[in-house]
C-alpha positions in Angstrom: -3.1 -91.7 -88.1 -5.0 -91.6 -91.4 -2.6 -92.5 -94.6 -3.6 -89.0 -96.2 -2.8 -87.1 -93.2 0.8 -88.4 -93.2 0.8 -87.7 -96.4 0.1 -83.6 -96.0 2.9 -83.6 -93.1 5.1 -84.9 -95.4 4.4 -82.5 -98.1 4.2 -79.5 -95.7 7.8 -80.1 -94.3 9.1 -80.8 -97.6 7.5 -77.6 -99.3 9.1 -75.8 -95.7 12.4 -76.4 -96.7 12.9 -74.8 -99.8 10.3 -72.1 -99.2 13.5 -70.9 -96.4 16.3 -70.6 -99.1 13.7 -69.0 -101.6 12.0 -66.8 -99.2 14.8 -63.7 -99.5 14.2 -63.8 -103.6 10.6 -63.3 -102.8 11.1 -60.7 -100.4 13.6 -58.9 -103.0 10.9 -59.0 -105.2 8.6 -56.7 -103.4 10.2 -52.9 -103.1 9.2 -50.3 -100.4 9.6 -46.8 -101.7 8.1 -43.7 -99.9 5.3 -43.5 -103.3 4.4 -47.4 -102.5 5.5 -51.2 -102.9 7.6 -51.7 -106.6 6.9 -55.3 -107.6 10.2 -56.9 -109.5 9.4 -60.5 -109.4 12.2 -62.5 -111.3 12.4 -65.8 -112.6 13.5 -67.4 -108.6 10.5 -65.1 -107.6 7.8 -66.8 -109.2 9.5 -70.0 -108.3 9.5 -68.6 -104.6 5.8 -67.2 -104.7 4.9 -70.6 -106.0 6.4 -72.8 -103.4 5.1 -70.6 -101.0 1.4 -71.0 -102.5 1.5 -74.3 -102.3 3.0 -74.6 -98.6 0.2 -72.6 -97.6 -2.3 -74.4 -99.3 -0.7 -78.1 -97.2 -0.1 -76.3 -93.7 -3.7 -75.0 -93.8 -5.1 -78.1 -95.2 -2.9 -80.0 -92.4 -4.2 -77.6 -89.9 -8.0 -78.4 -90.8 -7.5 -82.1 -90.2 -5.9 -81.0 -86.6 -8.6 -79.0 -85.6 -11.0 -81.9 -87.1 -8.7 -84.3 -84.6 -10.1 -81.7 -81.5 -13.3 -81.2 -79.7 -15.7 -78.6 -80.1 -14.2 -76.4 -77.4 -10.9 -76.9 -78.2 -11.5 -76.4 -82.0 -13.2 -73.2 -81.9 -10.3 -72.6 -79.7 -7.5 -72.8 -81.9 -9.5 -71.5 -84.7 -10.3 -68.0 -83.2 -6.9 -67.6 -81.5 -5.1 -67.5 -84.4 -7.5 -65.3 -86.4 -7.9 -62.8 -83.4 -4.3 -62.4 -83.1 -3.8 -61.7 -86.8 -6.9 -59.1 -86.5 -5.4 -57.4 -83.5 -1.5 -57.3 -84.8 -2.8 -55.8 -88.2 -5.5 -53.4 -86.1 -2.4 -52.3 -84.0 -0.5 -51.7 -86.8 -2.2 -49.7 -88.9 -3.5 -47.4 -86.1 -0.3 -46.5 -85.1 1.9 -46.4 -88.7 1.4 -42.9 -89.2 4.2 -43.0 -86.1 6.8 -45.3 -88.2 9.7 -43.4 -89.8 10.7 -46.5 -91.5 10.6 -46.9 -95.2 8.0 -50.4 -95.2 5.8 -47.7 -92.7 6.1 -45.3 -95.6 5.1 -47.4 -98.2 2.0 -48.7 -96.4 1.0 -45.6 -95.5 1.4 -44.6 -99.5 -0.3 -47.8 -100.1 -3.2 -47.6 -98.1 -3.3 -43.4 -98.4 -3.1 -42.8 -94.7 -1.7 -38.9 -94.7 0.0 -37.9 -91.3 -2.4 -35.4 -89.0 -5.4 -37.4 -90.1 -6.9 -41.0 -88.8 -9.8 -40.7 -90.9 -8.4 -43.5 -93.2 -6.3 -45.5 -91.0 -9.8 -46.0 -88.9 -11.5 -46.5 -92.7 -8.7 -49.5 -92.6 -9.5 -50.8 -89.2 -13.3 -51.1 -89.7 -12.7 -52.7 -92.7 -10.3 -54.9 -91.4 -13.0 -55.7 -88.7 -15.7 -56.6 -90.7 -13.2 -58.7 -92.7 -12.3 -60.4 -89.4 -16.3 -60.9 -87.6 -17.2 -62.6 -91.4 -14.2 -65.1 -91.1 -15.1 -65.4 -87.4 -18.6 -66.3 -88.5 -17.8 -68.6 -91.2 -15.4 -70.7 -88.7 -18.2 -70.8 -86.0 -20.9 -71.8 -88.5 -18.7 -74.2 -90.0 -17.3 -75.9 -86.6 -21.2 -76.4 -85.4 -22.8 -77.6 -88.3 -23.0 -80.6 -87.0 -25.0 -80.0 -84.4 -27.9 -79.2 -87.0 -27.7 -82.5 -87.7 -27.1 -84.2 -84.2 -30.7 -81.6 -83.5 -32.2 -83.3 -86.6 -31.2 -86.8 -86.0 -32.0 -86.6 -82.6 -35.5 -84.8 -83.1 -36.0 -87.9 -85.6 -35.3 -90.5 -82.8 -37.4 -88.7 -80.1 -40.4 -89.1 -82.7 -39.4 -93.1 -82.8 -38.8 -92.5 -86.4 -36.6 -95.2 -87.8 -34.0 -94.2 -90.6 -32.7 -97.5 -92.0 -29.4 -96.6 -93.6 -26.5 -94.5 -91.1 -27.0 -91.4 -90.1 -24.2 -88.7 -91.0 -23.4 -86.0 -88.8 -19.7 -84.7 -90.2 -17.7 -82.7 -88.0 -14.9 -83.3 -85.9 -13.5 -86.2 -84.3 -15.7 -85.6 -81.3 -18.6 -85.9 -83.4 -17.9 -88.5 -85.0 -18.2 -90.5 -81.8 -21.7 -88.9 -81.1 -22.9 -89.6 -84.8 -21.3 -93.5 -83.9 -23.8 -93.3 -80.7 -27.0 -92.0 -82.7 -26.2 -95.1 -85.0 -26.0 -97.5 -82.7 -29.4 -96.3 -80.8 -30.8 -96.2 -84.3 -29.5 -99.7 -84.9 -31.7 -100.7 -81.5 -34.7 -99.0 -82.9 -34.7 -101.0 -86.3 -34.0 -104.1 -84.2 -37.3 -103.5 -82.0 -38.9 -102.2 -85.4 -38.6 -105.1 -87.9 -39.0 -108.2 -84.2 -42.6 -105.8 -84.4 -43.3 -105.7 -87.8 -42.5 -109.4 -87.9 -44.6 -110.1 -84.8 -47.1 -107.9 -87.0 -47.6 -109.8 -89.7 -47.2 -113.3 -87.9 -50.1 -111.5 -86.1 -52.0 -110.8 -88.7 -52.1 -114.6 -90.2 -54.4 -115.0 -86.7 -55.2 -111.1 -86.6 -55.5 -109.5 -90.1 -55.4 -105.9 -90.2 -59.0 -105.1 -91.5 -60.0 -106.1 -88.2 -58.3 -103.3 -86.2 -59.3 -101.5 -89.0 -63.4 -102.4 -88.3 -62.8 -101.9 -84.6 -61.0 -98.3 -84.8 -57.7 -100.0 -83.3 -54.1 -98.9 -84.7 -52.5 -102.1 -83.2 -53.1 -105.2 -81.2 -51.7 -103.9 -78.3 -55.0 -101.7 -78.0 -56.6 -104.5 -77.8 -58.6 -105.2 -74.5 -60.4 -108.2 -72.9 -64.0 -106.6 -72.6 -63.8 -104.2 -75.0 -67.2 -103.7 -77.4 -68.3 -101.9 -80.3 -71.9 -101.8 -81.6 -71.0 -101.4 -85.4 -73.9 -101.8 -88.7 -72.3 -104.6 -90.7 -72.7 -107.2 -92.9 -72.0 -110.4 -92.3 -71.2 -113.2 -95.0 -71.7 -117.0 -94.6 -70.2 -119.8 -96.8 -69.7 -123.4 -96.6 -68.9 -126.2 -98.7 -71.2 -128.4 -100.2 -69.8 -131.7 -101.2 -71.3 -135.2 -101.0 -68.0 -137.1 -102.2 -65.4 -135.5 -99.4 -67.4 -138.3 -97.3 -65.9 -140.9 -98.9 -62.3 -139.2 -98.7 -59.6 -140.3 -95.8 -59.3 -137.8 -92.9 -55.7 -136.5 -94.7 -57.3 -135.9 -98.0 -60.6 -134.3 -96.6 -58.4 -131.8 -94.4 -56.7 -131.1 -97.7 -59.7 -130.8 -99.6 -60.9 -128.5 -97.5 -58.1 -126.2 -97.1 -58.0 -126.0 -100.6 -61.5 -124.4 -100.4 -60.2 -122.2 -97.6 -57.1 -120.8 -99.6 -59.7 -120.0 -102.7 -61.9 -118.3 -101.0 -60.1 -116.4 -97.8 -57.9 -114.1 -100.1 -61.1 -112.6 -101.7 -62.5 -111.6 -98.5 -59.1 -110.0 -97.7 -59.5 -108.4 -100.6 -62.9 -106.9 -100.5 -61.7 -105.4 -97.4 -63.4 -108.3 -95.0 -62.2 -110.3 -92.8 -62.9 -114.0 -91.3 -64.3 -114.1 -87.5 -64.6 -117.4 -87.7 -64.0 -121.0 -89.4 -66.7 -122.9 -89.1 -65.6 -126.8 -90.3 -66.4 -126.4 -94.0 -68.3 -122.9 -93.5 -66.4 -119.5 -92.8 -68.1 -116.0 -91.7 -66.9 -113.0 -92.6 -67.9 -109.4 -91.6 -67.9 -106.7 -94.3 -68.0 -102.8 -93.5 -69.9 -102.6 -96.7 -72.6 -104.2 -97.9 -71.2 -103.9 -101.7 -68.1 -105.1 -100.7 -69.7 -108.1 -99.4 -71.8 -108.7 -102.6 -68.7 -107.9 -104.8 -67.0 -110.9 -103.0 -69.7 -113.3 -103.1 -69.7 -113.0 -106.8 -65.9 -113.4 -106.9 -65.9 -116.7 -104.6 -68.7 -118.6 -106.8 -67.0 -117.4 -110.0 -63.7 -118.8 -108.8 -64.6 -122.1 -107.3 -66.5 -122.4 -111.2 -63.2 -121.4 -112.3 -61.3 -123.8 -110.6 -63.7 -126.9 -111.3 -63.6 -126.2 -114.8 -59.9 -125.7 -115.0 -58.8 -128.6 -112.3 -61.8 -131.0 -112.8 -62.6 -130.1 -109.0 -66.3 -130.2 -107.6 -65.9 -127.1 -105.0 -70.1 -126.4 -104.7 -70.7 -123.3 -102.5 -73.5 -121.6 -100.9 -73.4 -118.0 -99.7 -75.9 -115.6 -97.8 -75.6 -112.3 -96.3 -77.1 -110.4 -93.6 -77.0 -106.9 -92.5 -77.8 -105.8 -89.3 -76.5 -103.7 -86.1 -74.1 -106.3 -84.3 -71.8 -106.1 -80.9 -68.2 -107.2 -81.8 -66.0 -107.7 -78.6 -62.3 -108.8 -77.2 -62.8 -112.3 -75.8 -59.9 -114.9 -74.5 -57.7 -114.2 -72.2 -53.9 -112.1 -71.6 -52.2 -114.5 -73.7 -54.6 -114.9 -76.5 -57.0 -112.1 -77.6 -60.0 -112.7 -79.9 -62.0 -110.1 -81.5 -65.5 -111.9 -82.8 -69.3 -111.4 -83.0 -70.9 -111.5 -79.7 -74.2 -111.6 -81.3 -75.9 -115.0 -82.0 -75.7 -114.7 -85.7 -74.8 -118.0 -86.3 -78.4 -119.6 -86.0 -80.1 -117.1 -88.6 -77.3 -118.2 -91.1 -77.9 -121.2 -90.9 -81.4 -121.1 -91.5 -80.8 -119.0 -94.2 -78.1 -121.5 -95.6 -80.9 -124.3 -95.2 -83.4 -122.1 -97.6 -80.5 -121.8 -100.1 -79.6 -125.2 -99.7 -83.3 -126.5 -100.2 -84.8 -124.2 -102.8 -81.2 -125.1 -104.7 -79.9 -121.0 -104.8 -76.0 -120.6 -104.3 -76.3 -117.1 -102.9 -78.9 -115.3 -101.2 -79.5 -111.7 -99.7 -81.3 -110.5 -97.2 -83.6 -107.4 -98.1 -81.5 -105.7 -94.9 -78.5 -106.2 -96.9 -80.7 -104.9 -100.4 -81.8 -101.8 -98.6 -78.3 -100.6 -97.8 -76.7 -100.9 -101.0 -76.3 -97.7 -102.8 -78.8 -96.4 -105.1 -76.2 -96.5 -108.0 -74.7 -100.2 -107.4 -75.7 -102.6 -110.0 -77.0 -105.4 -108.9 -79.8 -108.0 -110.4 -81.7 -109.9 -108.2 -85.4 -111.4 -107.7 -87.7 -112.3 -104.6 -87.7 -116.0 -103.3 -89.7 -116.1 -99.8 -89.6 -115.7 -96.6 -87.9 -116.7 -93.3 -90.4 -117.3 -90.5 -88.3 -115.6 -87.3 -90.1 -115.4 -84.1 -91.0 -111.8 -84.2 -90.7 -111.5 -87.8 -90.3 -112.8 -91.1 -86.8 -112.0 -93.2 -87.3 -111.5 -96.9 -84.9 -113.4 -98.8 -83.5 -112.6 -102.7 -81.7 -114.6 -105.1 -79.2 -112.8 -106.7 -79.3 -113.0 -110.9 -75.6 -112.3 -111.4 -73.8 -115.1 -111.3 -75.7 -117.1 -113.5 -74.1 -117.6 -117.4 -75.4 -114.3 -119.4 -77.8 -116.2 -121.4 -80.1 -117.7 -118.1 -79.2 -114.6 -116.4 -80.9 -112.7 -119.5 -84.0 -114.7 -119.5 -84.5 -114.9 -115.7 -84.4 -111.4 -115.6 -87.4 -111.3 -118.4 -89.6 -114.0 -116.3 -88.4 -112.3 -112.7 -91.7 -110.8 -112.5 -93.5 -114.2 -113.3 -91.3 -115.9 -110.3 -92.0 -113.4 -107.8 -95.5 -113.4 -108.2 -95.3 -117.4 -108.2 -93.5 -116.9 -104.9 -96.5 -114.6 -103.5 -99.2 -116.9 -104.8 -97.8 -119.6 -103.1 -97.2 -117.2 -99.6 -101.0 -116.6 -100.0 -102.0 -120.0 -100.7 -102.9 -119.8 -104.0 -101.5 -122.8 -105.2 -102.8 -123.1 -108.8 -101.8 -119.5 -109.3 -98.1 -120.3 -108.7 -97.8 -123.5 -110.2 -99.1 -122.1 -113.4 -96.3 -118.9 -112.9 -93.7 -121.7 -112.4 -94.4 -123.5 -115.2 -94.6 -121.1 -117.4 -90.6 -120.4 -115.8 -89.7 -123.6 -115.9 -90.8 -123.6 -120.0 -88.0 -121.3 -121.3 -85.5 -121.9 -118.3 -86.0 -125.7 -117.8 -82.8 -125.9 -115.4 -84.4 -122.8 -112.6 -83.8 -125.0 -109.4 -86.1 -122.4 -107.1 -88.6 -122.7 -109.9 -88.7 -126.5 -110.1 -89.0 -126.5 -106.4 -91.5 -124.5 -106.4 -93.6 -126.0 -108.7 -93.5 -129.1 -106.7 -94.2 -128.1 -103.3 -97.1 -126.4 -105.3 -98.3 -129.4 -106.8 -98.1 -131.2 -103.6 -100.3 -128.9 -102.2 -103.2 -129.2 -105.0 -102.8 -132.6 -104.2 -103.0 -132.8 -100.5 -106.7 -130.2 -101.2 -107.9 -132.7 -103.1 
């Protein structure tokens, strides 16, 4: 038993006691005369009325915890009883009282202006009385089953496998209480499975990262299925590392090296929306929904690996090219470990593209797939550098501008023109042609790479005619 419910029986039986030696100077106090009650209260009146105000208040308190202590049944039980039997006695009474001779009957009758001969009022009284008692009635029942708004609520929240991560509260009775201690505990299960998944989650998504189910129309991995394909437009992003000195490091400081290369550039596909299908030793490719996105986060690797040689006195050199096309991604492995990649063979046209940037001396070029599909709107500067012989076709390849320092950017940008039409000279044979565009490149932007190239294998070719 609860400290504060000792407490109320203790106060109830010791307001009870004087409330029986007071209880005749209250009842003194109250006068029936044939005209009505005469109130005289005196001094012990007040004193009664009080203790009797405040044994009320402690019995009915005291009685509220008992029904509390009860079940539902039992609480609406001895709830209703009471009140009924109250309604009924009172009904009773003042249906028959024009039938009393007594002098209390008098005085109620006075009071309440019921006139012998005529039930007009004492049926006036009885409605009243009624409506008095269904309100009362209505009030216990709606306060008795509250709770079960909430046990619907709760319970409605649990069916929808909707997790609520502080207790529940139900209120009520005893009864309820227990059921509310049930709901908790099956809530307490449900976070349990929740956060083992949400940890499973994201130690999934270090192999798995969400942007993948997210590119495949999957909510989860457990959608995932071996055989599964999608045929999905994307482009497709491809960067290694170019470093002649990690040949000289140790095995330990190369693997180091190059996960320092990894953890620069892996968060900025993450967030450009891409996502990594595969490491390739020192390359990585990446698929992009976008082909802005994918440009957005070329700009932001080469800019951060400058960043970070400048700043650390590292020598992180890069080379990026992108591809857009129409490609099949599928669910390869097996039960135990599923794999969502490109089943297309992309890998060979990258790396021919990566062996044009890597020979003409680019860091990131574009295929003019990739160009036609950006938006009319997106900025992007860029110029013409050749072709790629394919077996069916050749892939137009362009340099883009926007990387370079604002000043070279600025004045390859006024000589594009020039380049490009060195770049179709050459294409056409016309040797003389585009060593004399190249030159004239190379003579305001004496560091151009593709240009100095170029104007070489141009040269070359004059020679070998002559």
């Amino acid at each position: 038993m609860k400290t504060s419910t000792k407490v109320l029986i203790i106060l109830t039986v010791v307001l009870f006691i004087p409330n029986i030696f007071l209880i005749r100077y209250l009842s003194s106090a109250v006068i029936a005369t044939i005209d009505g009650f005469i109130l005289n209260f005196s001094v012990l009146s007040y004193v009664a009325l009080g203790f009797l105000i405040a044994f009320l208040i402690t019995f009915n308190a005291l009685y509220i915890v008992f029904l509390k202590s009860l079940s539902l049944s039992n609480q609406l039980f001895f709830s209703i009883v009471p009140l009924s039997v109250i309604y009924g006695l009172f009904a009773v009474y003042i249906s028959q009282v024009e039938t009393f001779d007594d002098l209390t009957a008098q005085s109620v009758r006075a009071t309440l202006n019921i006139e012998s001969g005529n039930n007009y009022n004492s049926f006036l009284w009885v409605l009243v009385a009624t409506l008095l008692y269904l309100v009362l009635l209505f009030v216990m029942i709606i306060f008795a089953c509250r709770p079960l708004k909430n046990v619907e609520k709760i319970t409605k929240k649990l069916g929808d496998g909707r997790v609520k991560y502080d207790d529940f509260k139900v209120g009520g009775n005893k009864q309820f209480q227990e059921i509310e201690h049930s709901l908790n505990k099956i809530n307490y299960i449900y976070k349990e499975k929740d956060n083992k998944i949400r940890v499973a989650n994201l130690e999934a998504q270090k192999y798995l990262p969400k942007q993948i189910l997210k590119f495949l129309g999957k909510n989860n991995i457990k959608e995932l299925e071996i055989g599964n394909q999608i045929q999905k437009k994307a482009t497709v992003l491809f960067c290694d590392l170019k470093n002649q000195s990690s040949k000289s490091l140790t095995l330990e400081e190369n693997f180091n090296y190059i996960n320092s290369y990894f953890k620069i550039v892996a968060p900025l596909i993450k967030r450009f929306d891409g996502f990594i299908d595969k490491y390739l030793g020192e390359g990585i490719l990446a698929v992009f929904a976008s082909p802005e996105n994918a440009v957005e986060c070329s700009h932001a690797i080469l800019k951060a690996l400058d960043s970070k040689n400048k700043n650390h006195k590292s020598n992180f050199e890069s080379r990026i090219c992108l591809y857009t096309g129409v490609f099949v991604f599928g669910i390869v492995g097996d039960e135990e470990r599923k794999t969502p990649t490109i089943m297309t063979d992309i890998l060979s046209l990258m790396s021919k593209m990566q062996e044009i940037n890597d020979y003409i001396g680019t860091r990131f070029l574009i295929s003019k797939e990739s160009l036609d599909d950006l938006p009319q709107k997106f900025d992007f500067n860029f110029r013409y550098t050749g072709c790629l012989s394919l077996e069916k076709e050749k892939l137009q390849l362009f340099e883009s501008l926007d990387y370079y320092q604002k000043t070279k950017k600025e004045k390859l940008l006024r000589l594009k023109n020039k380049f490009e039409n060195g770049v179709r000279f050459y294409n056409e044979g016309k040797y003389k042609e585009a060593k004399e565009c190249f030159e004239l490149v190379l003579h305001y932007v004496k560091d151009d790479r593709p240009s100095y190239v170029y104007f070489n294998k141009a040269n070359e070719k004059l020679t070998e005619i002559a």
